[in-house]
Structures are given as C-alpha cells and as structure tokens.
C-alpha positions in Angstrom: 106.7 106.0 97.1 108.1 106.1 93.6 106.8 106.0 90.8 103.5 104.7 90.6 101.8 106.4 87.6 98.4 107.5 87.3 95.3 105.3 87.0 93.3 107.6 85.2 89.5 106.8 84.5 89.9 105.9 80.9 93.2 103.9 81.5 90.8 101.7 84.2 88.3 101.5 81.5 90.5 100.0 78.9 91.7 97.5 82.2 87.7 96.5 82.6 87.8 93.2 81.1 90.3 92.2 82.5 89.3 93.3 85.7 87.0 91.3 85.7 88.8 87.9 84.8 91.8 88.5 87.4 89.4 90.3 90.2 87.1 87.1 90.0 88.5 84.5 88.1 91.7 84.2 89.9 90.7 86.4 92.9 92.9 85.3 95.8 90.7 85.0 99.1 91.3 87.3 101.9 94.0 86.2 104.3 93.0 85.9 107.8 94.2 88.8 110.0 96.9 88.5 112.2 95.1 87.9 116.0 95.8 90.2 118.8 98.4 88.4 121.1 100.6 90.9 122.1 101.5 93.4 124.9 102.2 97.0 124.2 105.7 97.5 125.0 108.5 99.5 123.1 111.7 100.2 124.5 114.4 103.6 123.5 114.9 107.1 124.3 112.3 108.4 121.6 110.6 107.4 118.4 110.4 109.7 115.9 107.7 109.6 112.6 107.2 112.0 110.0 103.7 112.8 108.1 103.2 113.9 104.7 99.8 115.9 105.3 99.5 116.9 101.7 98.1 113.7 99.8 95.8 110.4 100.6 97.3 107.2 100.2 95.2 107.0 96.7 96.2 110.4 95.4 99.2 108.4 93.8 96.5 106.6 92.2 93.9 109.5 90.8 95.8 112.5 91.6 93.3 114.0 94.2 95.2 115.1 97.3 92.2 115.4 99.8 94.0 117.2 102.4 92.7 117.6 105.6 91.9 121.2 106.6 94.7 123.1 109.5 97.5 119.4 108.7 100.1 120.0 107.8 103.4 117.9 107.7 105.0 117.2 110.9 107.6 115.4 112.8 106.4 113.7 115.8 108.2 112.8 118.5 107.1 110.1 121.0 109.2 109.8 124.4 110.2 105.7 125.6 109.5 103.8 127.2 106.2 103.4 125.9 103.7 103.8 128.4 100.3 102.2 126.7 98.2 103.7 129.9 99.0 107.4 129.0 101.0 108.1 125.2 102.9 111.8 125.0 103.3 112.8 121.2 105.1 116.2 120.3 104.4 117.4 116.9 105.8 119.9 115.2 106.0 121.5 111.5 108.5 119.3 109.4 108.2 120.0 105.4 108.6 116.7 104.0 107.1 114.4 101.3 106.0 110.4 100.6 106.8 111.4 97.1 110.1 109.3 98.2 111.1 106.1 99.7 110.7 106.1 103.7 114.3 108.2 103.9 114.0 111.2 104.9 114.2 111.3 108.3 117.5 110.5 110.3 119.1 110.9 114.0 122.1 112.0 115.1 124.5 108.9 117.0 124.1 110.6 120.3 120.5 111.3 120.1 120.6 115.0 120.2 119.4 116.1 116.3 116.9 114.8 113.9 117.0 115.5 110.2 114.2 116.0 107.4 114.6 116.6 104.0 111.6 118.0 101.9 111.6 116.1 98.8 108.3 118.0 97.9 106.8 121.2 98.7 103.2 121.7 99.7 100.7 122.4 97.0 98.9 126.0 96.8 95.9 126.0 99.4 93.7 126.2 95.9 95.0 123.1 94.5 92.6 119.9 94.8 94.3 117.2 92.6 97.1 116.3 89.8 97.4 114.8 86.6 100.8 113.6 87.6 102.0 114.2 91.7 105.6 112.7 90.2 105.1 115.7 88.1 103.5 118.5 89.0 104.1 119.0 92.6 106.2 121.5 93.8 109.6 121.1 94.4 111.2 121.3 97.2 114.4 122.7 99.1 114.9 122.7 102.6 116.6 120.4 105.3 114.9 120.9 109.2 117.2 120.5 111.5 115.5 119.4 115.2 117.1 119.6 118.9 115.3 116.3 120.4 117.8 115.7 123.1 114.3 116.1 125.4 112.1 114.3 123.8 109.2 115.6 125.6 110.2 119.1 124.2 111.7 119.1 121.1 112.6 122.0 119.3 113.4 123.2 115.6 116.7 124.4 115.4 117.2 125.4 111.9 116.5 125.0 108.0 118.6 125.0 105.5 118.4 125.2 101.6 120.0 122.4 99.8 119.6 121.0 96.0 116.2 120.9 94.9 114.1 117.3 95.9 116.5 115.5 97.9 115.1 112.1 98.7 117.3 110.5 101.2 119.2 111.9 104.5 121.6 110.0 106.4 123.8 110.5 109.1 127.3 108.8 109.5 127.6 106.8 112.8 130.4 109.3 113.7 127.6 111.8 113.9 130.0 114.3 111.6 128.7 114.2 107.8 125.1 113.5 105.9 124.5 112.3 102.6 121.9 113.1 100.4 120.1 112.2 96.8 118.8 115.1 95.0 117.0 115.7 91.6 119.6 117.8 90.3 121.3 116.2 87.6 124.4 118.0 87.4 124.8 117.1 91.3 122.8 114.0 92.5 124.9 113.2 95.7 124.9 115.9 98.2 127.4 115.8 101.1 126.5 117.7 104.4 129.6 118.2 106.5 128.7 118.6 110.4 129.8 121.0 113.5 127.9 120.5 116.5 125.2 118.7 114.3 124.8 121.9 112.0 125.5 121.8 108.5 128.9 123.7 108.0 129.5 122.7 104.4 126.9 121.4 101.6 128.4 120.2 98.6 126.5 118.8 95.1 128.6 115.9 93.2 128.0 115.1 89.6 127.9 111.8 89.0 127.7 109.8 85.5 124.3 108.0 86.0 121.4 107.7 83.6 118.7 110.2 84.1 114.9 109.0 85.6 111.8 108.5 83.7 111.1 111.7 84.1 114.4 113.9 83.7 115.3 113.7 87.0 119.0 112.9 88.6 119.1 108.9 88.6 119.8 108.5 92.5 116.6 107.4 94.2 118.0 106.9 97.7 121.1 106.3 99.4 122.8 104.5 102.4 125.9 106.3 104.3 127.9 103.9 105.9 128.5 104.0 109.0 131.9 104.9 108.4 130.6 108.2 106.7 133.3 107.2 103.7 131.3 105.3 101.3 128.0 105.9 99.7 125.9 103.6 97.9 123.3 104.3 95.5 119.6 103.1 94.2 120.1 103.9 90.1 116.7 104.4 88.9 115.6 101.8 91.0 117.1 99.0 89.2 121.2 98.8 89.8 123.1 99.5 93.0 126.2 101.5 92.7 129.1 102.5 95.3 131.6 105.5 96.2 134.2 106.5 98.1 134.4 109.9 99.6 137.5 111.5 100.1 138.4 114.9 102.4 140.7 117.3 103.1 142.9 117.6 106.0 140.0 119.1 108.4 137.6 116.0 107.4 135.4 118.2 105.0 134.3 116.0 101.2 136.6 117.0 98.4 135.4 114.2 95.5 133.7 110.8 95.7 135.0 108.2 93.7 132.8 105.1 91.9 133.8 101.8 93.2 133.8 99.5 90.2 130.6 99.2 88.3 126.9 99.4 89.0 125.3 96.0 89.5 121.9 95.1 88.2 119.7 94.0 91.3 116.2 93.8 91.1 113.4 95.4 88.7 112.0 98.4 91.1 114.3 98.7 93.8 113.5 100.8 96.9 115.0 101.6 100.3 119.0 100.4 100.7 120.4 100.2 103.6 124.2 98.8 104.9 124.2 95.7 107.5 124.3 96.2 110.9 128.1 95.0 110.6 129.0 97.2 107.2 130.0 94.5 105.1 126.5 94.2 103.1 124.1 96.4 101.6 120.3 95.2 102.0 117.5 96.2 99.5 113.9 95.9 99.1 112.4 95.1 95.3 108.7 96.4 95.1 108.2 94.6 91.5 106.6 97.5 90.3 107.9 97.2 87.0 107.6 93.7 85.7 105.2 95.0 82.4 106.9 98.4 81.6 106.4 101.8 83.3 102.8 101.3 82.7 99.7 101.4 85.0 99.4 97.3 84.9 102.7 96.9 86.7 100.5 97.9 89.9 98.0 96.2 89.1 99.5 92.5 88.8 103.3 92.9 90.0 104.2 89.9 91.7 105.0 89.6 95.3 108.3 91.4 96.3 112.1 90.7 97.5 115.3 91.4 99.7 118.4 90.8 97.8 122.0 91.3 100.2 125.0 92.4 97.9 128.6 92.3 99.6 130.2 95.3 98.6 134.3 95.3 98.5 136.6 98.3 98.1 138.2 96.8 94.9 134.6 96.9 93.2 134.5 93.0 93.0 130.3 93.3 94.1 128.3 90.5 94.3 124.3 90.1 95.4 124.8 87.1 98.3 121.1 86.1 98.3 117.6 87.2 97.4 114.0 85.9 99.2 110.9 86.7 98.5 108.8 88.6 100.9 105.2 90.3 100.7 103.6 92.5 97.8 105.1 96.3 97.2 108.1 96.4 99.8 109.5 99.6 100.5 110.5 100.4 104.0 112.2 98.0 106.1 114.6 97.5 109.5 117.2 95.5 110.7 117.2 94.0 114.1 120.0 95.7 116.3 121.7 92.4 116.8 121.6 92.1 112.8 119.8 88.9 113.1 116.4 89.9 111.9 115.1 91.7 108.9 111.3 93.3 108.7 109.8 94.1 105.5 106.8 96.4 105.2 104.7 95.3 102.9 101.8 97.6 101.7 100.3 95.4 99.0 98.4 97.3 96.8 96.5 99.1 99.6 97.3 102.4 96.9 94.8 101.7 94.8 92.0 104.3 93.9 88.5 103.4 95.1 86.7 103.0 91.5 86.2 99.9 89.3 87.9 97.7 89.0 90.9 98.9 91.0 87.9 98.7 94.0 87.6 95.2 93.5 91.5 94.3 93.1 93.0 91.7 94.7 95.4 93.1 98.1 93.7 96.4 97.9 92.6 97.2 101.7 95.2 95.5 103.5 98.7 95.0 104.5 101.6 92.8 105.8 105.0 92.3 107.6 107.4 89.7 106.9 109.5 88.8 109.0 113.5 87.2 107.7 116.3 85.9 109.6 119.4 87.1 108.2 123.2 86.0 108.6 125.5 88.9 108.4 128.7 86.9 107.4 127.2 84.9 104.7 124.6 87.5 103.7 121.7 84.8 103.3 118.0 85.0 104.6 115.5 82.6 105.7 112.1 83.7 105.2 110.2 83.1 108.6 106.8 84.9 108.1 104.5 87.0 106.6 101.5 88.5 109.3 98.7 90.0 107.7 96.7 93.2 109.1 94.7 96.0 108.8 96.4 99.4 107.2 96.4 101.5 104.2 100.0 102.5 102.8 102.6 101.6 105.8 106.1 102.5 104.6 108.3 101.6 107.3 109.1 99.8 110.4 111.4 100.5 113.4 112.6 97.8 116.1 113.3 99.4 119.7 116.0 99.2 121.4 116.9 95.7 122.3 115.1 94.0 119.1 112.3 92.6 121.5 109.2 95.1 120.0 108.5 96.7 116.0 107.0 99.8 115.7 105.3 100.3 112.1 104.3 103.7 110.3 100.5 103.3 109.4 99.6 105.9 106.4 96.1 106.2 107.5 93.1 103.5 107.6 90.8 102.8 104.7 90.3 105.3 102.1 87.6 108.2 102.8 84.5 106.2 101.1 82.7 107.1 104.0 85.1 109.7 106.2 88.2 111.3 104.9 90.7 110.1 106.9 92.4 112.2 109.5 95.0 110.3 111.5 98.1 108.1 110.5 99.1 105.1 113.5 102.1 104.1 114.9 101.7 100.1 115.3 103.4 98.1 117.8 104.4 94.4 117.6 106.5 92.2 119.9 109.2 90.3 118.2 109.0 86.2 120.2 111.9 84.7 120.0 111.2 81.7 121.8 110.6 78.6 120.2 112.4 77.2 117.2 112.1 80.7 115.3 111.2 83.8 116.1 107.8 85.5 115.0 106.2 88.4 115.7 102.8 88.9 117.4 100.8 92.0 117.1 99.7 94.3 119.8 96.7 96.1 118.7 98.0 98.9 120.2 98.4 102.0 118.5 99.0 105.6 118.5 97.7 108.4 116.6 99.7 110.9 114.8 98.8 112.9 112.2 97.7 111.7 108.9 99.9 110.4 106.2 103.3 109.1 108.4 105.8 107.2 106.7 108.7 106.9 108.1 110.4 105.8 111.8 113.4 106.1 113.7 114.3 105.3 116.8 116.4 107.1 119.6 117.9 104.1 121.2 
C-alpha cells in the first residue's frame, strides 16, 4: 500500500471534533452487501497469491504489526480448475511485502516460473510495532524464483539479490527479461535478463526522476510491455512516464531511453498496467492525497479513478479517459478479451480501531467495480460497484476465459475480539448476459495464510 502515514493517538485527538461532525453529521449509511448469487467456479492452470505475514491490515494505521506466531510470508499456489467440494493450496516461504502496490508477483508466458520480489524484510522476532512501517522496516533484497509447472508441487528454485526494495516485477510476454522498481536512487529501473527463466544479467538504471517523500528512488511501480522494450513508470504516484530499452546483439539491456515527458495523471496513483492490446496504459488513483501528505487525506479522500493514457513512441502521450470507481483503488485486472476492467476497492477498511477512526465512514468494508473498457478508443463505462465483506483486498485476478474473478482478501475484521489468522481468496462470476455485464458473488472462498495481496493466474 503506499504511503499511508501514521494515525498516531494524539494526531486522532486533534481529528476529534471533527470526527464527530463527519462520522455523524454526514455519516453515509451502510451499503447493502452484495447477496450470494453465484456458483463457485474458476477456470486456469493455477492461481497463485502471495501473503505478507508480517503486519495487520491496521498496522499502516498505528504501527503495531500483530503477527501471528509460526506465519510467515508465503506464496500459495492453488491448482484449476477449481474444485469447490475439495480445495488443494501449496504454500511455501516467499519473502515479500504489502509495503508496495499489489506487484510483486509475476508468471512466466508458459507457466513454468513465478517471481517475488521482497520489497520489505521481516522485522526482528522482538519487534511489536513502528512509528513509521514506510520507515523503519527493514529493507529488503531478494527475488524468489519458483518452478510451478506442477502446480500441485511447486518448488523454490532459487533467490537472488537485487537492489534494495524493489516494488514491482514483471515479466515480458516473450518470457526473456523482467523489470523492476527499486529504492535505489542512483538506479530505480532494474532490468533482469532471462535464460531458461533464471536471471542471467541484473542491471540498475539511473533515471532523472524526483526523489519520494521519504528519500526514496521516485518509481513506485512499473508495467513491462509485453514487448519487453518499453517500460512505463508510476513517478511518486502522481505522473506516468515511458522508456525504451535498448540491447545488444545477444538481446541483453544496454540503456533505456525516456520517451518524451512525464504526464501528470492523477493525485495518488497506484498499480499501472499496459492494455491487453499494448497500445494503452491503465491506472488506478487511490485519492489519497487530496489535503497534503497528511493523515486527513485518509480520512476524507474522495472516491477513486481509472484514467487510460495512449502512449506513442514519438512521446506525443495523452490520458484517453478517466471514470470514477470505488474508495482507495489499488489493485486491479483486465478481462482477457480486454473488454472488462475490475477495480479493487478497499475503502478505508485500513483504519485503526480507536476513536474516531472506529467510527469512520467505509471502515469495515469493501467493494469491486466493475468498467467496460474499449481498447481502440481507450474510454470506460462504469457498470458497477458490489459491496462486501473484507478488510484490505489489494487485487483481483479473472480466470481464464473472463467468465469468474478471483479477489485477494487481507484478512476479515480487525482482531477486536481474535487476531486474525487467515487471508481469503474470493470468487465471483462475471454475467454477461443481459444488456451489461455484472458480476455476482459466490460466497465461496478459500483460506490462505494471513495478509495476501496479490493474484495471478496460470492460464
């Protein structure tokens, strides 16, 4: 997630009053829930998830991590077809963060690797809380490399060290390079050159961007298109920026090369990703800094946005369209016939559980909206938004022929009563019969272990 700062106890207390008149006065009423309609079904090779066992969903909130005693971070592995009757989950260690937008797991093209990047490390067994998780956790180092051409027995292959907190991974649809975003800001874009789906070369480029809030290199994620020769970047989640990546005679990255200049696209951008035909780049806008880098940005952002830009080799870019979609976006998919975009939206389901942050409006639940989306034109239509139970969900994976959406669950409610042990893979059926398609939830889910956050699919 980002850069959500922390709502200390005396920062709340200054917010008291006006707590009160927004939690009251203008306090929205609780949507209804979106009923039970569907049938389980999700169709693929595999669906893979990763947990961040370190931190509960409100540690970005207070700082207290809460960690659940003998978690730790894992990649799970689910085999597909679904069967609802009898689930099989593989899990196995995968050093990983949610100190990131929900990028940092990827698949090889042919199905036979999966990639995780560590953005953070895991805090000493001692250590009960933070001032400041952006902060003070460690850093972290290491890409996990997975062999998950069986799904029902995958295996870790390899780590690697690569520059320190990288936030993205991404694998070219030719299956031969990754790109990465790392903190190091004398080489933010990291370029991973492939043989056999093993890193062979990893190669830091310094780029002239504007450092973070907090001294960090100014790429917050990335999107590799599927040509695996331009990269575009999220600039301190505010402007979008693109490159071209040139090689040497055996394929291997040499330089990268801006495309024009950055464009300004939104206030608190999040995950990018390029158009199922390459000719757009999609981004979700959390809002999360309407008032400032300052706690009350959480508290009363407004609700979020996709904006499409078309991208062009001559760096002519232009955003195509923007539509608003449900509070705090971060993760989303496209449909694999392009048609259809999901948003994730987790409201403001990270708030802490004191006053008046426990009486905020769009604190203990969570949405999807669903947008039709026209690849030549790069324009939406907003279709729905479908409320539901859920604390922190991240991301959202369709199957294999766009008929189901799978959705990464961080955990349910927040320990008032029980810490919570378990994150949930959700399952919804995309309907698209009728004069527009909508989505209709399942009920079904499956659990993995606490604190998952991002999904991709094995088609």
């Amino acid at each position: 997630m980002k850069k959500i700062l922390k709502y200390t106890t005396i920062a709340f207390t200054s917010l008291v009053t006006i707590g009160v008149v927004v939690g009251y006065a203008f306090y929205p009423k609780r949507p209804t829930m979106t009923p039970v309609t569907g049938t389980a079904a999700f169709e693929g090779s595999a669906l893979l998830g990763v947990s961040d066992a370190d931190i509960i969903a409100t540690g970005y909130a207070d700082g207290v991590l809460k960690r659940v005693e003998g978690k730790q971070d894992t990649l799970s592995v689910t085999p597909l077809p679904l069967n609802p009757q009898n689930p099989s989950v593989t899990e196995l260690p995968a050093p990983n963060s949610v100190i990131s937008w929900p990028l940092v797991l990827d698949v090889s093209p042919d199905g036979r690797f999966a990639y995780v990047v560590e953005t953070r490390g895991t805090p000493p067994p001692e250590v009960e809380a933070y001032e400041n998780v952006f902060l003070e956790f460690p850093e972290g180092n290491r890409l996990s490399v997975y062999d998950v051409s069986n799904p029902r027995n995958p295996k870790l292959i390899r780590t690697y060290e690569v520059p320190i907190n990288p936030n993205t991974v991404m694998v070219s649809g030719d299956g031969l390079r990754l790109a990465m975003a790392s903190d190091d800001t004398e080489g933010e874009i990291v370029i991973v050159d492939l043989e056999n789906g093993l890193p062979v070369e990893i190669k830091s480029f310094n780029i002239d961007v504007p450092q973070d809030n907090y001294g960090r290199g100014g790429i917050r994620s990335l999107a590799l298109h599927k040509n695996g020769k331009i990269v575009a970047g999220n600039i301190n989640n505010q402007e979008i920026a693109f490159w071209r990546i040139s090689n040497n005679e055996v394929g291997v990255a040499t330089s990268i090369t801006q495309m024009g200049q950055p464009i300004l696209v939104g206030n608190h951008l999040a995950e990018i990703a390029f158009s199922k035909d390459g000719q757009h780049l999609i981004t979700t806008d959390t809002k999360w800094s309407t008032r400032g880098n300052t706690p009350i940005s959480f508290l009363l952002n407004p609700p979020g946005e996709l904006a499409s830009i078309r991208w062009s080799e001559n760096g002519e870019h232009k955003i195509t369209d923007r539509v608003t979609v449900g509070y705090s976006p971060e993760g989303f998919d496209i449909s694999p016939q392009g048609d259809l975009i999901v948003t994730v939206d987790m409201n403001r389901s990270y708030l802490a559980t004191f006053f008046p942050a426990n009486i905020w409006a769009r604190r203990d639940y969570s949405s999807l909206t669903l947008v039709a989306y026209d690849q030549e034109t790069g324009t939406f239509k907003w279709l729905s938004e479908y409320h539901y139970e859920g604390i922190l969900p991240e991301d959202a994976a369709f199957d294999k022929n766009g008929e189901n959406v799978a959705i990464a669950i961080y955990h349910y409610g927040k320990g008032e009563d029980k810490l919570p042990e378990n994150g949930y893979i959700g399952f919804w059926n995309v309907n698209r019969s009728g004069s527009q398609p909508r989505l209709k939830q399942t009920g079904y889910t499956i659990p993995v272990t606490r604190g998952l956050h991002d999904l991709v699919i094995i088609p």
